[in-house]
C-alpha positions as CSV (number, residue, x, y, z in Angstrom):
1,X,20.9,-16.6,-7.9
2,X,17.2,-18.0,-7.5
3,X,14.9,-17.2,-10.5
4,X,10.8,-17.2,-10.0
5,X,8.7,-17.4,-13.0
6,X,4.9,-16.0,-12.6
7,X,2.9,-16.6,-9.5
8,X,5.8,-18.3,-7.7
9,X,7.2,-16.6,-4.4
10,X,8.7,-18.2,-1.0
11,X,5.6,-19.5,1.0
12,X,2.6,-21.0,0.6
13,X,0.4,-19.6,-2.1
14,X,-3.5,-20.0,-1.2
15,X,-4.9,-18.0,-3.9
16,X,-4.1,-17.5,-7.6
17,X,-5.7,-15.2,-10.5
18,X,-4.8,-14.3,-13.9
19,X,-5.8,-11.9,-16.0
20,X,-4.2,-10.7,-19.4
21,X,-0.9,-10.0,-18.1
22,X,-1.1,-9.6,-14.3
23,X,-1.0,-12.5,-12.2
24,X,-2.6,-12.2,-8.2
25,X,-1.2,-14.3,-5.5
26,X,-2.0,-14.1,-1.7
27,X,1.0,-16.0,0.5
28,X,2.4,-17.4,3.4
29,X,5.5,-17.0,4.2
30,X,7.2,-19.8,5.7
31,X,10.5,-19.6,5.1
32,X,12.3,-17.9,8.0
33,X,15.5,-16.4,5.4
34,X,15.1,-16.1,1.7
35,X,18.5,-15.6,-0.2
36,X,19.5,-12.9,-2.9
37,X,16.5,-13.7,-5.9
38,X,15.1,-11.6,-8.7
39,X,11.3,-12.3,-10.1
40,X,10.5,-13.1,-13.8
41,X,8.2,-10.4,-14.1
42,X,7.5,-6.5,-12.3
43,X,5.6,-6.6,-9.3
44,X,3.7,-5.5,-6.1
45,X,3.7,-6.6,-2.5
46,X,1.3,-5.8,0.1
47,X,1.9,-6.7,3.3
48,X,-1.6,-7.8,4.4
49,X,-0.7,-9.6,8.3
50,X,2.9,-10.0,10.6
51,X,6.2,-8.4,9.0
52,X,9.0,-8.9,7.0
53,X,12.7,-7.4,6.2
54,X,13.9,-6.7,3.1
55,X,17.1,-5.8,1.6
56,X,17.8,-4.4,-2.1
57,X,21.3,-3.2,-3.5
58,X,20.1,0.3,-2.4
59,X,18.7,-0.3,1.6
60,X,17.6,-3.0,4.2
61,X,13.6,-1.9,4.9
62,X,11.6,-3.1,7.8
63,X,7.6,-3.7,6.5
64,X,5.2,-4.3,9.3
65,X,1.5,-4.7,7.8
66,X,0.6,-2.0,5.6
67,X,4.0,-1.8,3.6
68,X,3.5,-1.6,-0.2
69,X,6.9,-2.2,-2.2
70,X,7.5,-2.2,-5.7
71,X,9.7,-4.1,-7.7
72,X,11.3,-4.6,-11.2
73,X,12.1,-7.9,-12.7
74,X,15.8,-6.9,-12.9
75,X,15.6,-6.1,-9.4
76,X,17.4,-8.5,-7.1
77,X,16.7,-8.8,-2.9
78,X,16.5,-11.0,0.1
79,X,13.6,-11.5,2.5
80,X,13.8,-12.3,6.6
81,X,11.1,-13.2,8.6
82,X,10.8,-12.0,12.0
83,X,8.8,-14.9,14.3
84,X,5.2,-15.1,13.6
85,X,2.8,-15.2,11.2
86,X,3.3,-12.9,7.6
87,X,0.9,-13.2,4.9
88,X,1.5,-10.7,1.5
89,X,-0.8,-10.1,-1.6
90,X,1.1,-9.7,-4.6
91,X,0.7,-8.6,-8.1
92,X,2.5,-8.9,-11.3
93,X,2.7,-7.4,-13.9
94,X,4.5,-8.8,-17.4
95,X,6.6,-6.7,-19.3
96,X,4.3,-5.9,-22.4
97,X,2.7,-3.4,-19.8
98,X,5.4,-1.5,-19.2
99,X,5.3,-0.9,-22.9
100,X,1.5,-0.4,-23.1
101,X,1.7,2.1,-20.6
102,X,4.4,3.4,-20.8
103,X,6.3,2.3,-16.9
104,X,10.2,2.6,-18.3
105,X,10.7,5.1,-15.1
106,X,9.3,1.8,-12.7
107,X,12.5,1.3,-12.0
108,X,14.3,-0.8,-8.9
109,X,12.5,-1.8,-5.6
110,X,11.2,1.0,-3.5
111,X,8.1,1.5,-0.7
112,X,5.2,3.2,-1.3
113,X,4.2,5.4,1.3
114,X,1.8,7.6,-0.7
115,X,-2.0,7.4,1.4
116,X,-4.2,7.9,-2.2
117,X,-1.9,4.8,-3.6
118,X,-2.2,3.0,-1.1
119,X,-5.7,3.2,-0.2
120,X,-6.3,2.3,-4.4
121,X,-4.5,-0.8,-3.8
122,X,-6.9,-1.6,-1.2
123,X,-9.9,-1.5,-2.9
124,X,-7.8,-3.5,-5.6
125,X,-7.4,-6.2,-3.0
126,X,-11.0,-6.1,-1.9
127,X,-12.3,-6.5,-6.4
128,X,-10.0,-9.5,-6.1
129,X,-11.8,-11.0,-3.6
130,X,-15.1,-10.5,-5.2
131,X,-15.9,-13.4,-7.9
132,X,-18.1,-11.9,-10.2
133,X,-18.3,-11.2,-14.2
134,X,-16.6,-7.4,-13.1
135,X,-14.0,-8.6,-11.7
136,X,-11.3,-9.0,-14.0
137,X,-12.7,-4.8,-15.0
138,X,-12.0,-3.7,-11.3
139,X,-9.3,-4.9,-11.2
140,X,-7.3,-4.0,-14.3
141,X,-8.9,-0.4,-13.3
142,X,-7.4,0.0,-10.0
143,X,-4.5,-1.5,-11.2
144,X,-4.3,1.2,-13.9
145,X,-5.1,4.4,-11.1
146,X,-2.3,2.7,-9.0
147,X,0.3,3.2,-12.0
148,X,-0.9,6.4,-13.2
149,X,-0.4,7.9,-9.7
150,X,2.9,6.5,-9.1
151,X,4.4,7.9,-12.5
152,X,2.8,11.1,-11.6
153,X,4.9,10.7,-8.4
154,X,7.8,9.9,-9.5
155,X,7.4,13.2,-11.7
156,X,6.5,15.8,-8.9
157,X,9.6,13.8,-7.2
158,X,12.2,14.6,-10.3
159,X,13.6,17.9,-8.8
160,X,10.7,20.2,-10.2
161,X,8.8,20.5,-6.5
162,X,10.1,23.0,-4.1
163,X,12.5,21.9,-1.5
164,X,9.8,21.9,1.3
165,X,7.4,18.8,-0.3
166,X,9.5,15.9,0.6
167,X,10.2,17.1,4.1
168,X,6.4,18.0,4.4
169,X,5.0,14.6,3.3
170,X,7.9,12.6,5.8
171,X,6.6,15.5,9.0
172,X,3.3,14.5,8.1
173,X,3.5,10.7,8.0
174,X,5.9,10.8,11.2
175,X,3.2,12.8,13.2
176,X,-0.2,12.2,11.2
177,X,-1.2,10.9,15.0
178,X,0.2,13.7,17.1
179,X,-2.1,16.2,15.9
180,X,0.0,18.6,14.1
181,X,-1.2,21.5,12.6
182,X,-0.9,23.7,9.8
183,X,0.7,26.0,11.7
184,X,3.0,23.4,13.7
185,X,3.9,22.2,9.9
186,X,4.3,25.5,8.8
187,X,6.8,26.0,11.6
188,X,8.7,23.3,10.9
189,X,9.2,23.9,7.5
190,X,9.6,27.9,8.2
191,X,7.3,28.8,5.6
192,X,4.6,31.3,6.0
193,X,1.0,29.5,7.1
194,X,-0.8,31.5,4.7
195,X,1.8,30.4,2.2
196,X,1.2,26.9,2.8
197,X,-2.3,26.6,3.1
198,X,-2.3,27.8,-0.5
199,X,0.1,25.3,-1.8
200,X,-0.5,22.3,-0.6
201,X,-3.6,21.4,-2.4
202,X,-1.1,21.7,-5.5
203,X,1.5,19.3,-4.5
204,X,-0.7,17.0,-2.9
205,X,-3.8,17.2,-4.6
206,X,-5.5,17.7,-1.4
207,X,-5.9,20.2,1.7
208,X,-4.1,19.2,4.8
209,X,-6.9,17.9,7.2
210,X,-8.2,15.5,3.9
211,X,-4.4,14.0,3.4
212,X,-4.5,13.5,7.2
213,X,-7.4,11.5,7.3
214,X,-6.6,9.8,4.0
215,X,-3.7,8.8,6.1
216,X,-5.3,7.9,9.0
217,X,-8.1,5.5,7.3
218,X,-5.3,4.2,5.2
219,X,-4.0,2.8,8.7
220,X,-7.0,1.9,9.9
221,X,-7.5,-0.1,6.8
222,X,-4.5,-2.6,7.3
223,X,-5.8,-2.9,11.3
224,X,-9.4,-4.5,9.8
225,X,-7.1,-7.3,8.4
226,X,-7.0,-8.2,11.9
227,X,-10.0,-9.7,12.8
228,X,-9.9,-9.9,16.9
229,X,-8.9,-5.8,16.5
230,X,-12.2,-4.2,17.5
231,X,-13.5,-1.3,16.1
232,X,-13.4,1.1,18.8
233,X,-9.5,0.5,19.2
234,X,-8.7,1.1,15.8
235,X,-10.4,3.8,15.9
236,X,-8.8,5.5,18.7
237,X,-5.3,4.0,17.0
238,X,-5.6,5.9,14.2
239,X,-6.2,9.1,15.8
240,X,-9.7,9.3,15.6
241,X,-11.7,11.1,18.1
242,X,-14.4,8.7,18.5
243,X,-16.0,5.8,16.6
244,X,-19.1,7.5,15.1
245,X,-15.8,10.1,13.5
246,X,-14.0,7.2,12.3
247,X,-16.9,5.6,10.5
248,X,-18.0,8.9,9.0
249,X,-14.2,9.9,7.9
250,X,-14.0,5.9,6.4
251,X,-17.1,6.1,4.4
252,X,-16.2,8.9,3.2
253,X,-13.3,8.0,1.5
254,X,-13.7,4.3,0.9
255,X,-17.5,4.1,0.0
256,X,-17.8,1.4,2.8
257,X,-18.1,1.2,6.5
258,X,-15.0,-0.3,8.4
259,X,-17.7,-3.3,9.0
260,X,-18.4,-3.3,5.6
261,X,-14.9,-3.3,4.3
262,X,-14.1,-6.1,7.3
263,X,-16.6,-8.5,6.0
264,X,-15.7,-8.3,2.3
265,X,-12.3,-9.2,3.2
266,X,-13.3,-12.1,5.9
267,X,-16.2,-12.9,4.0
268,X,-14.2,-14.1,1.1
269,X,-11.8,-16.0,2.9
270,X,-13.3,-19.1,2.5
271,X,-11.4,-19.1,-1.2
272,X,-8.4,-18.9,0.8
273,X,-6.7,-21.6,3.0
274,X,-7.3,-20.9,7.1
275,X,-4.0,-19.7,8.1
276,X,-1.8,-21.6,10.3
277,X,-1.2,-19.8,13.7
């Protein structure tokens, strides 16, 4: 079985950074089947542009743009490439973290569907880009919330939540752009309304209209990777009702506009090889 030692994945690698103990790729992928292979060290993928299939010993996951996985270093899988153009950001992390931090429950390969972890590993992306005496800081920081928040996760996820949290967070994520309700959530997971709007800011550390728009300008965030994607359509994509709403509802939670989020990531590409389409 295939062995890759740091910064080394299937693809073309345009980018490299190291810092103490994390390593930063961004990558290609070329390679239209990647057999059964397990990675030296712990690590992320984003899925920045295209798709990609991956199978583990547990499932076979489809990850359009947007998809986060984790994975362990003991951890083996395989990769397909559906036609088209795939590019990932990945980070590493070497074991002496997992005893600095204490990460023995990072565990397997699994996909991260959480908005607040998902919109952290954004702005890590966006530090990365940014070449300046900070950076390494911003980084490691972000890289640090992201952890944090998954353990905490995997925690609420041990069997001490009530039964209705899981199947709340999957209604939510299968519908965030249907419009549900409280009360249409509430009714699918016959509980009482009242009942609900009272717990959910403790299981999700949030009321229900902010973890829907987390959600939604989580989406809208992978979309901006796609520079012909204007503004206006993303913004009805996402649910949105109109662009001044998704601007506000972006700034809000990023600090940015979508513009100014768009040309930090474009505006930095000039460290990166032009892809090939």
């Amino acid at each position: 079985m295939k062995y890759l030692q740091t910064g080394n994945f299937f693809g073309q690698t345009n980018r490299t950074i190291s810092f103490e103990g994390i390593t930063l790729t961004d990558t290609e992928y070329t390679h239209d089947y990647v057999d059964w292979h397990y990675h030296e060290n712990a690590y992320f993928t984003f899925i920045l542009e295209g798709q990609v299939i991956e199978g583990n010993k547990k499932e076979k996951l489809h990850c359009p743009a947007g998809t986060l996985l984790f994975h362990c270093w003991q951890d083996p899988h395989y990769n397909i490439k559906p036609r088209g153009y795939t590019r990932g950001f990945h980070v590493e992390i070497e074991r002496s973290w997992f005893e600095r931090f204490s990460l023995k429950e990072l565990q397997g390969s699994f996909r991260i569907d959480h908005p607040d972890i998902k919109l952290i590993f954004h702005r890590l992306l966006s530090e990365s880009l940014i070449n300046d005496k900070e950076q390494e800081l911003s980084v490691f920081s972000n890289l640090v919330q992201v952890l944090s928040s998954m353990l905490n996760l995997i925690q609420e996820d041990s069997g001490k939540n009530p039964f209705w949290v899981r199947k709340a967070r999957e209604l939510i994520h299968e519908t965030v752009l249907t419009n549900m309700t409280l009360s249409d959530l509430a009714t699918e997971l016959n509980i009482h309304p009242v009942h609900l709007c009272r717990q959910f800011p403790k299981y999700f550390k949030c009321n229900f209209g902010e973890y829907v728009r987390r959600l939604k300008v989580e989406k809208a965030l992978t979309l901006l990777h796609n520079p012909e994607f204007p503004l206006t359509e993303i913004a009805i994509d996402c649910g949105f009702s109109d662009q001044s709403h998704f601007i506000r509802c972006f700034k809000e939670i990023t600090n940015d506009t979508p513009l100014q989020y768009r040309k930090t990531i474009f505006g930095r590409r000039s460290q990166l090889k032009a892809p090939h389409r």
